[in-house]
N, C-alpha and C positions, 0 to 999 in steps of 0.2 A: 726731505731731500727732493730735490726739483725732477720732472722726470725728462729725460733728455727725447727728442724725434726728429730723426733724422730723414728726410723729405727725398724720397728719388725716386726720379721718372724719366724717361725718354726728353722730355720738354726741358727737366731741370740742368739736365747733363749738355742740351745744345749750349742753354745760356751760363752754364760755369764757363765751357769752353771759350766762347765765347769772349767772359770777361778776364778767363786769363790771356787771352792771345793778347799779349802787349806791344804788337804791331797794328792794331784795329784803333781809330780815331774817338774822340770823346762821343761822338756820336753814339757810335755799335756798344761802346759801355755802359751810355747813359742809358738806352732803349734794355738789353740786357737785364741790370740793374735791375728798371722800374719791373720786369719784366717777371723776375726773378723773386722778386719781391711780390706782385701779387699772388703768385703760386705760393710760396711760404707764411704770407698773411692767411690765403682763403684759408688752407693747413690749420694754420696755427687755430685759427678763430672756430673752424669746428672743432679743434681738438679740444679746445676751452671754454663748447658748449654755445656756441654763437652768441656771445654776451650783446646784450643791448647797446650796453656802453661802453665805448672803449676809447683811448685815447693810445695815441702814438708817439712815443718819445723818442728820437731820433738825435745820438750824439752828434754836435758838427762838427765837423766837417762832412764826412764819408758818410751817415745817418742821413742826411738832408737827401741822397738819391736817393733813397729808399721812400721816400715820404707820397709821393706821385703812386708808387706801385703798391703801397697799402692803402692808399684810400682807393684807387681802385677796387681793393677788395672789400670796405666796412665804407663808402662813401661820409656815411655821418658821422664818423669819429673827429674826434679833436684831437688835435696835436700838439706837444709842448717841445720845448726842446731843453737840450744839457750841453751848455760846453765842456768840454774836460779834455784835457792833451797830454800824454807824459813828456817831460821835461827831459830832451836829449843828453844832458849833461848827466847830474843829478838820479833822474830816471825816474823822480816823485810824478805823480800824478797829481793835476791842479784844473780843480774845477772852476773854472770864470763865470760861468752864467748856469742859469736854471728859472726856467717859467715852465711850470706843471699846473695845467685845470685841476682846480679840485675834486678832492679823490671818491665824491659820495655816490657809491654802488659803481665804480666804475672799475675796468680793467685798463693795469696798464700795459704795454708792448713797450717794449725798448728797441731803439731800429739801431744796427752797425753794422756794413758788409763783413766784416773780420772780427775776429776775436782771437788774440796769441794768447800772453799770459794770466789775462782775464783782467788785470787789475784797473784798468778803464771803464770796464765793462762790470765792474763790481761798483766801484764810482758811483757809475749813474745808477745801477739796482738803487745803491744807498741814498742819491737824491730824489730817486721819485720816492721812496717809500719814506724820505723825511717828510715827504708833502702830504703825505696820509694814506698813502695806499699799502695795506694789508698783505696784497697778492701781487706781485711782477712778471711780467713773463720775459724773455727775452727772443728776438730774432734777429739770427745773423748769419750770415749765406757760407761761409768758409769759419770752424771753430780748432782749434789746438785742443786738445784732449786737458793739456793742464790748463787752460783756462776753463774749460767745462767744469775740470773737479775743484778747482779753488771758490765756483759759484757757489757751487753743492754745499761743500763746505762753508764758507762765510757769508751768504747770502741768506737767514732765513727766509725773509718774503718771496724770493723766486721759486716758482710753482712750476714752469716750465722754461723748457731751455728747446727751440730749434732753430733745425740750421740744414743746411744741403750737404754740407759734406765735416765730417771731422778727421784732423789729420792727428791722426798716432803717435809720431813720430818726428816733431818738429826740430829744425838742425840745431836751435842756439834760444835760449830762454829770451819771451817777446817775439818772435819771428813764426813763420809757418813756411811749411814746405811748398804746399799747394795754393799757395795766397796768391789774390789779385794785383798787388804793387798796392799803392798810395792812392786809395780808392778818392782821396778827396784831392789830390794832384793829378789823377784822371779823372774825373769829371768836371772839375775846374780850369786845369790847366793851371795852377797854381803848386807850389810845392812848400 
């Protein structure tokens, strides 16, 4: 079972707020983000023993802000990425792309601001760890509590799970109460 760490500080709590104020411009999100993102990496990386090597997997859209404010924190890491999007209709989840460095002695990080009902976020657990990695971890700044336990549960490979904030109590299966909006519609401007 993965072990969940929940990251809070005086620093973490400026830039949640921050990235929920949905009147502040791509800017204050982007900065935020990367921002937010190297505090939950540095985290993460000591909590996982400061590994040599690590590679950072970042779902796109929303994943890709975070990529700036982890290498911040492990400079020499590699990066691969995952596409994977749930299907508005439908509601399947469909992975389009995936390039993951090879997995020899390496750690992987999963990057996505949000996490609702996990099953994106299980996704990608499942394609990096098709590419040969052993151990997963995941980081993502706002998590749903049922996408935490659906990890726990179907996700052997994931070892750790953190995050800045998990909401309890989310209104409607997929959704969270205290989420950032369309992490990759803010940062993009795209929707």
């Amino acid at each position: 079972m993965a072990t969940i760490s929940t990251l809070r500080s005086a620093a973490v709590r400026h830039y949640l707020d921050q990235l929920k104020d949905t009147g502040r411009g791509r800017a204050t999100f982007r900065d935020a983000l990367g921002n937010i993102t190297t505090l939950l990496v540095a985290h993460a990386l000591a909590e996982l023993g400061d590994p040599d090597d690590v590679v950072f997997v970042p779902i796109i859209r929303g994943g890709l802000g975070m990529v700036e404010g982890a290498l911040a924190a492990s400079p020499g890491a590699a990066v691969g990425h995952v596409g994977i999007y749930r299907d508005r209709t439908s509601r399947d989840v469909i992975e389009y792309y995936s390039r993951v460095p090879a997995a020899e002695g390496q750690v992987a990080i999963v990057l996505d601001p949000m996490m609702a009902s996990g099953g994106t976020m299980l996704a990608a657990v499942e394609a990096v760890e098709s590419a040969g990695y052993s151990a997963v971890a995941v980081a993502t700044v706002v998590a749903a509590r049922q996408g935490c336990d659906l990890l726990a549960e179907e996700a052997p490979a994931l070892t750790h799970l953190f995050t800045c904030e998990i909401d309890d109590h989310p209104p409607e299966v997929g959704a969270l109460r205290n989420g950032l909006g369309d992490a990759g519609a803010r940062l993009y401007g795209t929707a």
